[in-house]
VEXTI-766377 format. One record per atom (N, C-alpha, C): y, z, x. Coordinates in steps of 0.001 Angstrom, whole numbers, plus 500000, padded with zeros to 6 digits. Each point is the difference from the previous one (the first is absolute). Last residue first. Example, Ala and Ser with C-alpha at 12.3 -4.5 7.8 and 13.67 -1.06 7.14 Angstrom:
% VEXTI-766377
497750507080512850501190500060500820501090500730499230494280499930500290501190500000499110501200500000500900
% end
This chain:
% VEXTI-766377
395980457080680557501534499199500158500440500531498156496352502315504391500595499426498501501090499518499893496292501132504414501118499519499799500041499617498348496392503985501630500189498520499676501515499166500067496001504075501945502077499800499144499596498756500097496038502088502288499569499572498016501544499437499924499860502132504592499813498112499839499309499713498976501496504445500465500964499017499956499246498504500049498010504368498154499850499365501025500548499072499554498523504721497515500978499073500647499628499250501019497485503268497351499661499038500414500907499139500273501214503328497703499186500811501028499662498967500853504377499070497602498860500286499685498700500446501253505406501467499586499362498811500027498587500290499609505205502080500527499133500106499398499138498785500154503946503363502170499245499052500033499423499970499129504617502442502459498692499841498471499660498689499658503610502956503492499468499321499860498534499974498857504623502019502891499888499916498819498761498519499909502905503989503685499092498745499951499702500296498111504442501605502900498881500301499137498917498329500475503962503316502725499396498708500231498894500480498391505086502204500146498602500163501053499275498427499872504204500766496890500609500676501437498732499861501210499475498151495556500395501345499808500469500921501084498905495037498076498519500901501124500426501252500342502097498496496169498820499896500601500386499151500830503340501895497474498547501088499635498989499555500832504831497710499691499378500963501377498989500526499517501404496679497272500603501286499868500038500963500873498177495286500050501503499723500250500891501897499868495210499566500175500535499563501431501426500230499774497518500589496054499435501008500968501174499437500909500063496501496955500244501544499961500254501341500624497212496106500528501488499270500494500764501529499935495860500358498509499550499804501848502026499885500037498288499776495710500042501107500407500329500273501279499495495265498151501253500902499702500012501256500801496346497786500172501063499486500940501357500784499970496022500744497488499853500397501751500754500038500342500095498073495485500046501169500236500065500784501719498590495371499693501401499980499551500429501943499791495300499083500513500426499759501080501923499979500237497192500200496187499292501402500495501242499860501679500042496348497019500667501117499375500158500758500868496786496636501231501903499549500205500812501180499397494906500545499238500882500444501545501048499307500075498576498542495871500073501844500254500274500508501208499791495013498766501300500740500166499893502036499931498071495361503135499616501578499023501046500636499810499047494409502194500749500802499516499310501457499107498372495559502540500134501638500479500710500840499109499022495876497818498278500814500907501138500700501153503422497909497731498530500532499246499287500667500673504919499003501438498267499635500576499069500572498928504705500736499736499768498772499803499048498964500598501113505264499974499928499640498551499775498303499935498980503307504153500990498823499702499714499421498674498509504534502248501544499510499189500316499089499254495728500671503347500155500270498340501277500214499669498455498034504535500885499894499334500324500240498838495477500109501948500788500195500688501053499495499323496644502682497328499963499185501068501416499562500691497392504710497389501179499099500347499915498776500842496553503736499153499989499187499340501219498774499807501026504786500943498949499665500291499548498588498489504173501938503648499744499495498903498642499464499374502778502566504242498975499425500123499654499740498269503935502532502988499603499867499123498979498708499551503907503458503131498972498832499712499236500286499226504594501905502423499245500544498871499216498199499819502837502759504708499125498719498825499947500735498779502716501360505317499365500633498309499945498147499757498951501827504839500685499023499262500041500077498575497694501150504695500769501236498970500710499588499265497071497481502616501291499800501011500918501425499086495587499200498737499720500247502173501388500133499856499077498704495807500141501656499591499496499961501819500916495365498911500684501288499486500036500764500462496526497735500971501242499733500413501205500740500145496521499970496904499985501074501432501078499766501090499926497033495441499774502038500179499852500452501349499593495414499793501101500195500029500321500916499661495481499008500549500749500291500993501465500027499736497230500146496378499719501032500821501417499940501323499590496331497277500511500616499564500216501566500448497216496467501536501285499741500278500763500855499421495273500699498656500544500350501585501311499356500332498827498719495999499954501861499852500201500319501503501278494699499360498796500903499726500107501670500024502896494808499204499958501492500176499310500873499680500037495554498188501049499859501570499824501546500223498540499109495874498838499030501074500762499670501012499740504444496315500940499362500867499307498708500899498697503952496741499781498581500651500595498708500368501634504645498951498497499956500844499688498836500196505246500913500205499036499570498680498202500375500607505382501884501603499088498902500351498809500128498475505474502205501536498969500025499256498687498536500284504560503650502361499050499152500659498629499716498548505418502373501950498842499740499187499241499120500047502678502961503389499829499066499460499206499943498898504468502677503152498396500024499186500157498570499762502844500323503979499886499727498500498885500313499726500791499473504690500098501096498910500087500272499296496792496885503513500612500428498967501034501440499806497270497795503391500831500264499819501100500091499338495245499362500347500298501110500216501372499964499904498724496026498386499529501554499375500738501388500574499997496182502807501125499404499018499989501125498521496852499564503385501181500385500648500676500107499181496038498009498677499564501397500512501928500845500235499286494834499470500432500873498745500181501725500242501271496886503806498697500352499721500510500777498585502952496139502032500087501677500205498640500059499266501377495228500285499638500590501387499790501675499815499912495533496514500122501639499809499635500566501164500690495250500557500661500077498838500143502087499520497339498591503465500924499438500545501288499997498828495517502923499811500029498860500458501400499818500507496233504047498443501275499629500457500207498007500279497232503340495976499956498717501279501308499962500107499600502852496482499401500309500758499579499445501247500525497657496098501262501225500312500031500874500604496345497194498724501021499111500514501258500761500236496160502547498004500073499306501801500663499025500131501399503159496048498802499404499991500074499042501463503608503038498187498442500679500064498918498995500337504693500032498358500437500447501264498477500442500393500135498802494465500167499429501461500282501288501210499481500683494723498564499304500377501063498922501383504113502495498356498601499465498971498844499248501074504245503783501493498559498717500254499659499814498997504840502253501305499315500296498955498930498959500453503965503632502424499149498982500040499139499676498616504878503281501227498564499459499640499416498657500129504720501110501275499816501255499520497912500222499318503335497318504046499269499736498747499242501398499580502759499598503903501241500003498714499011499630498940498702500044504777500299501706499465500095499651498837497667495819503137500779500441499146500025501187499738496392497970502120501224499725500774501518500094499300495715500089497787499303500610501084501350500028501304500428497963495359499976501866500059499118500540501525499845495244499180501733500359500247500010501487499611495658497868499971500552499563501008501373500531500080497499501150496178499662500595501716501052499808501093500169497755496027501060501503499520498858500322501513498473495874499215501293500174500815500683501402499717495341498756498799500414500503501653500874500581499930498720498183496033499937501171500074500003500516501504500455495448498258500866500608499937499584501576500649496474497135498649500625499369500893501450500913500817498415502346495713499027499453500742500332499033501041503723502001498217498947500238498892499154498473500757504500504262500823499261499168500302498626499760499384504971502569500538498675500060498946499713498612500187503637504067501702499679498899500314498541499517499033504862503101499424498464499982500095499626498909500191504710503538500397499462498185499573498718499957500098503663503584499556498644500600499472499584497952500053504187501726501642499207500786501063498502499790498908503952497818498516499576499084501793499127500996500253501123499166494617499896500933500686499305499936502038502201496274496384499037500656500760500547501371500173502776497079497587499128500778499137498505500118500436504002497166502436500245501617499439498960500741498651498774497167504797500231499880498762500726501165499377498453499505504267501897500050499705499696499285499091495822500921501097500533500950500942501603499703499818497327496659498768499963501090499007500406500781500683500196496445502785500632499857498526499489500992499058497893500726504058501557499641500291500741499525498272495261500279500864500855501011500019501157500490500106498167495216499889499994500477498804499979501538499941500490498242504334500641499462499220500029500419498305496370501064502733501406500948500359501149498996499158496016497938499562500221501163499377500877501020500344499509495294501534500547500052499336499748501922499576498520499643503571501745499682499878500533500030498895495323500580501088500552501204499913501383499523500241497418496257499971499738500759498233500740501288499996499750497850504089500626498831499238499893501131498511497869502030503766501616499973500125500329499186499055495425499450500077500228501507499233501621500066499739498280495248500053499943501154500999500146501369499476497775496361496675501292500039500889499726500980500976496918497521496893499971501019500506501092499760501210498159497443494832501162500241501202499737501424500578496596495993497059500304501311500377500874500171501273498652496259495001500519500741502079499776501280499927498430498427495722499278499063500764500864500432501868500151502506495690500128499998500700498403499246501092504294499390496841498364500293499301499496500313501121504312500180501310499613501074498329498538499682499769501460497591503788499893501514500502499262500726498745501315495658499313498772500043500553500036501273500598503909499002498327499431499876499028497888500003500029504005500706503800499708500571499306499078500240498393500648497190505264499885499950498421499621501138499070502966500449504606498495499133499410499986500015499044503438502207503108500364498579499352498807499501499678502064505465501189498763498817499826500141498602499344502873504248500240500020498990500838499120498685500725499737503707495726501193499280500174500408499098501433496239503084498210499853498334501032501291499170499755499135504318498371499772500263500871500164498731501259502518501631495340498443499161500276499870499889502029501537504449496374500717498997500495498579498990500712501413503704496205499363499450500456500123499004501190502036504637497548500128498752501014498815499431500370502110503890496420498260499722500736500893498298500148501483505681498118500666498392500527498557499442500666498948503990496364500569499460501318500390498687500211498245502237496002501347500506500675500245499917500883496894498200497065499200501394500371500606500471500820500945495533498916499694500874498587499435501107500147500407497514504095501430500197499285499849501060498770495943498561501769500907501051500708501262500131499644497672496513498445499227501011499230500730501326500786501371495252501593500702500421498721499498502016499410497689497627503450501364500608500401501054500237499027495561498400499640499900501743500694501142500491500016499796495409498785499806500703498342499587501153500731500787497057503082501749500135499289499375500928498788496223498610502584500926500515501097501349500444499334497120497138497559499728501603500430500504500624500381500805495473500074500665501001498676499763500886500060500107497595505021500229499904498696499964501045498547500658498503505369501073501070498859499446499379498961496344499346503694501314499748499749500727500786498973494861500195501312500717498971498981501593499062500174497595504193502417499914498681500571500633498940499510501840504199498051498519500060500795500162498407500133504578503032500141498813499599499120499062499502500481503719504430500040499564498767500868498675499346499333504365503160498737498974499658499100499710498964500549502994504586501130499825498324500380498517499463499608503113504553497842498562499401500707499951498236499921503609504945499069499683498761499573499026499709501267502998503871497162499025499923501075499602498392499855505216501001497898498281500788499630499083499753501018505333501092497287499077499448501453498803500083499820502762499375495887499760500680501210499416499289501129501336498561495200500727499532500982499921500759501375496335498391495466501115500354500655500839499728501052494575498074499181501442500315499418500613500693500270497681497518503557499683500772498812501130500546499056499129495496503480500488501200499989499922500825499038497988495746503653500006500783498396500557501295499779500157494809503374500088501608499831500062500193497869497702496183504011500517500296498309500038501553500325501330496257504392498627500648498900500510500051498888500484497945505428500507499875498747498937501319499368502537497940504727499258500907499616500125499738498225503016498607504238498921499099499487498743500785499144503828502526501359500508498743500479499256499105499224499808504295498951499483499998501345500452498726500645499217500578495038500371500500500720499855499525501307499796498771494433499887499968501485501015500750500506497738499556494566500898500427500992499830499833501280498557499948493733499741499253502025501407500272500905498213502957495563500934498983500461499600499528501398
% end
């Protein structure tokens, strides 16, 4: 169902069957805008028992959205402009009555994948972080005027575990970007669990890109997700201490500048 919040804020909440409470994950979308993908992750979480809020990020954006979807624009808001609306969209599940307020998860997907940084780095109340293939590649990582806090910072100060899955050939994100957002990590004692997809390019989820889309790592990866949500929302993980969780796979002869951009 479509729904606003926050004053000027919009999205599609999905709610799973029954009438309990249940853990729920803000479902932020990639450059594209809110589109179907973005509602067919968030529907797919419902059907796997969680409340899932999508909300569009550029609800205060007045450009042409129909040139965002193919994506002929590209919108890069302030960090504060995107982390409003998303407190905002914590705010309306947090006095939903079929949230559970202490298990909310943030889940970000490539463009997106800062912002569960950006607001779990200055937030207690998010109970997990989630990255598809972003918060990693050198435009996220450049301070500027729109993202003034250094990603580096914004890691360490994490307390939410995070999950974190990237593709090998990734043509925005090289094995060393990926490195550094592990050490990062594991300098500031920060539980992760990562995961490096071998042979994955960049955005394999998106069932409505051919040439990226893999649905054996979309499985391999949807499984992850669940388990990861699981773990967190039950207290089993990170289990009271700091874990590191990480597994790679690539070819011997890797080298990022063979990735190719697929549509």
């Amino acid at each position: 169902m479509k729904v606003a919040f926050g004053g000027d804020c919009e999205g599609h909440l999905f709610l799973p069957a029954g009438e309990a409470r249940a853990g729920a994950v803000v479902v932020l979308h990639e450059r594209y805008g809110l589109v179907q993908h973005t509602l067919d992750l968030a529907e797919r979480l419902a059907r796997d028992g969680y409340v899932a809020l999508a909300p569009n990020l550029f609800s205060r954006w007045q450009g042409d959205a129909q040139a965002l979807e193919r994506g002929e624009a590209r919108v890069t808001l302030p960090d504060s402009e995107i982390a409003a609306v998303i407190d905002a969209a914590l705010a309306f599940l947090t006095a939903h009555p079929r949230v559970a307020a202490n298990r909310i998860a943030l889940m970000g997907v490539c463009q997106s994948g800062r912002y569960p940084i950006v607001v779990a780095s200055r937030r207690r109340d998010v109970a997990a972080c989630v990255v598809l293939y972003g918060a990693a590649q050198q435009r996220d990582w450049q301070v500027t005027d729109l993202q003034p806090r250094p990603m580096q910072d914004m890691l360490r100060a994490l307390e939410a575990p995070a999950l974190f899955m990237f593709g090998e050939c990734d043509h925005l994100i090289s094995l060393a970007d990926v490195r550094r957002v592990r050490d990062t990590l594991e300098g500031a004692r920060r539980s992760y669990r990562m995961k490096v997809f071998r042979g994955a390019p960049h955005g394999f989820l998106n069932d409505t890109m051919p040439g990226r889309y893999r649905p054996e790592e979309t499985e391999q990866a949807w499984r992850m997700l669940l388990a990861f949500l699981a773990d967190v929302f039950s207290g089993r993980w990170p289990g009271g201490g700091v874990r590191w969780e990480f597994e790679a796979a690539s070819a011997a002869d890797y080298e990022f500048a063979r990735n190719k951009r697929l549509e």
